[in-house]
Wavefront OBJ file of the C-alpha trace (Angstrom):
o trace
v -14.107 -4.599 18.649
v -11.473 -2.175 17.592
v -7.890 -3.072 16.174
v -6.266 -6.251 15.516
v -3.080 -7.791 14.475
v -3.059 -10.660 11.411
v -1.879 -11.615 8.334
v -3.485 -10.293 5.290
v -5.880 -12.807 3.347
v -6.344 -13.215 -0.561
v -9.452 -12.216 0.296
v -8.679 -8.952 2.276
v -5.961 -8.216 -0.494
v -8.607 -8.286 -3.265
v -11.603 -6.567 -1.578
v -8.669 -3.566 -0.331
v -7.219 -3.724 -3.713
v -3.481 -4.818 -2.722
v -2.582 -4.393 -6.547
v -3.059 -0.827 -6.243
v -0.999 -0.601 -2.954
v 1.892 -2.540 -4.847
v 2.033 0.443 -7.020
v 2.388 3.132 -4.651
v 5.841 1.330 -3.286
v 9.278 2.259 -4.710
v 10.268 -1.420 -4.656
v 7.265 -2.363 -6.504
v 7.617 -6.252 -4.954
v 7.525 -5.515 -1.746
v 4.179 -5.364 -0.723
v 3.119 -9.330 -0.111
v 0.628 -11.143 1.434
v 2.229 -12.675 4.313
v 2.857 -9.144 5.756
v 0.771 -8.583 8.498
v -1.398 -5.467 8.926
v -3.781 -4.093 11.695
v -7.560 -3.381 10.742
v -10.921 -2.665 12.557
v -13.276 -4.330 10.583
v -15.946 -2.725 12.550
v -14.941 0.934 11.266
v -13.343 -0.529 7.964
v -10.116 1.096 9.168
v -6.514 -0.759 8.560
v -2.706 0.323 8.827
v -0.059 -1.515 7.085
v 3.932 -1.068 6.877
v 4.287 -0.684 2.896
v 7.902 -1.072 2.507
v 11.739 0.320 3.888
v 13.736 2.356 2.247
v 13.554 4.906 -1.012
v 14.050 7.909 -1.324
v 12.746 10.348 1.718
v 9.472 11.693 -0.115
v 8.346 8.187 -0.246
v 5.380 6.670 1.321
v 6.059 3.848 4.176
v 2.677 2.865 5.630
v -0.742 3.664 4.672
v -4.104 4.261 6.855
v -7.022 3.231 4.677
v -10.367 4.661 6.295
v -13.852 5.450 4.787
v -12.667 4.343 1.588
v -9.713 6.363 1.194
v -6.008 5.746 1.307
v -3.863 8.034 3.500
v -0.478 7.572 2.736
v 2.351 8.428 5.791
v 5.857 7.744 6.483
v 6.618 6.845 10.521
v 9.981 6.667 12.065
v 10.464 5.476 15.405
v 13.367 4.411 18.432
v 12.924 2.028 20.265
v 14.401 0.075 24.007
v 14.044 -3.155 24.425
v 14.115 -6.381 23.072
v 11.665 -7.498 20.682
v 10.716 -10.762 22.678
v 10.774 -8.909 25.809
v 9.727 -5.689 27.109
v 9.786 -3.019 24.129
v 8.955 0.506 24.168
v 8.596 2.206 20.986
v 8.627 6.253 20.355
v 6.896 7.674 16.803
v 7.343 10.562 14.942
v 5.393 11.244 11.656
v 7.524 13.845 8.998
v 5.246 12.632 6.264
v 1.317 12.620 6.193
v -0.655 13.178 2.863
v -4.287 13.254 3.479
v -6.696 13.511 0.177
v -8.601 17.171 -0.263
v -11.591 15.334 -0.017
v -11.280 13.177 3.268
v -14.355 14.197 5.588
v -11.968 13.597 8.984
v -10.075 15.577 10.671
v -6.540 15.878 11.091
v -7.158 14.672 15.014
v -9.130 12.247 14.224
v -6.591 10.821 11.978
v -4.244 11.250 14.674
v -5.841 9.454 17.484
v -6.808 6.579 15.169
v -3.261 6.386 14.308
v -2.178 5.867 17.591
v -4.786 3.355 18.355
v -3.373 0.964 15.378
v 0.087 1.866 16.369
v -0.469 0.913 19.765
v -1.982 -2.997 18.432
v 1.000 -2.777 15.488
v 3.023 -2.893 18.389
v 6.858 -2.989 16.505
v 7.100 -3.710 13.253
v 7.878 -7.473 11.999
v 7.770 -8.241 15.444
v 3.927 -7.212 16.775
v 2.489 -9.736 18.943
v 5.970 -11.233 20.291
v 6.262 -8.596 22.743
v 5.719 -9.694 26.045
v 5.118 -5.913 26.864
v 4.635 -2.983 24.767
v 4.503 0.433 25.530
v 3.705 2.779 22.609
v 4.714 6.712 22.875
v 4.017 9.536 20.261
v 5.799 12.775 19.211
v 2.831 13.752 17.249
l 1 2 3 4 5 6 7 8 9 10 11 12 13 14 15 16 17 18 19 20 21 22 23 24 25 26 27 28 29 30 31 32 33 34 35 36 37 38 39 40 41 42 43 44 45 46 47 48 49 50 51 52 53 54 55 56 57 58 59 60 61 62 63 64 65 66 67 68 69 70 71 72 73 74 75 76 77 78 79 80 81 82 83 84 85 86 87 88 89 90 91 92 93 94 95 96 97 98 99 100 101 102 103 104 105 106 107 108 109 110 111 112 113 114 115 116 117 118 119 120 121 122 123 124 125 126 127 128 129 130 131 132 133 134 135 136 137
């Protein structure tokens, strides 16, 4: 089935333990519901945008795969408009992956990209009439 874009249920936030993820944030409030997040519920793999701003050494977005949260901060450029054609470049400075994570650092990688690519930009993911996704990592 693979990736796809929707809003987070009460029942997705409980079973994934959306409390916790509050807690990682700087602005402790700014994790809600109504954000929207990408997840393979095949794999039990999901990518969400945690919050903007803090300081530099703060998490942004989080991967949660085989039970584990990896914890990442993405920048990005991008051309376009957001209701038109978009293209979107990342770059990840910031990737902290638990000691005892069984993947590799590839692996990670490519199943980054293949949210990213579904995330499309931001707020404004499925708006795009077309998308192109590009990686400096």
């Amino acid at each position: 089935m693979g990736f796809i874009r929707e809003r987070v249920s009460n029942e997705d936030a409980k079973q994934y333990d959306f409390e916790a993820l509050r807690n990682l944030t700087y602005h402790r409030n700014m994790l809600e519901l109504q954000y929207s997040w990408v997840i393979d519920r095949e794999r039990k793999i999901f990518f969400i945008h945690l919050e903007s701003g803090g300081p530099e050494e703060t998490p942004r977005h989080a991967l949660y795969w085989d039970g584990q949260l990896l914890t990442l901060r993405l920048e990005w450029t991008s051309e376009g408009t957001p209701y038109g054609k978009l293209s979107t470049t990342w770059s990840l400075p910031y990737l902290f992956i638990p000691e005892d994570f069984k993947r590799s650092r590839q692996e990670i990688l490519t199943v980054l990209k293949e949210a990213l690519i579904v995330y499309k930009f931001y707020a404004y993911g499925g708006q795009q009439v077309e998308h192109s996704a590009f990686f400096n990592f």
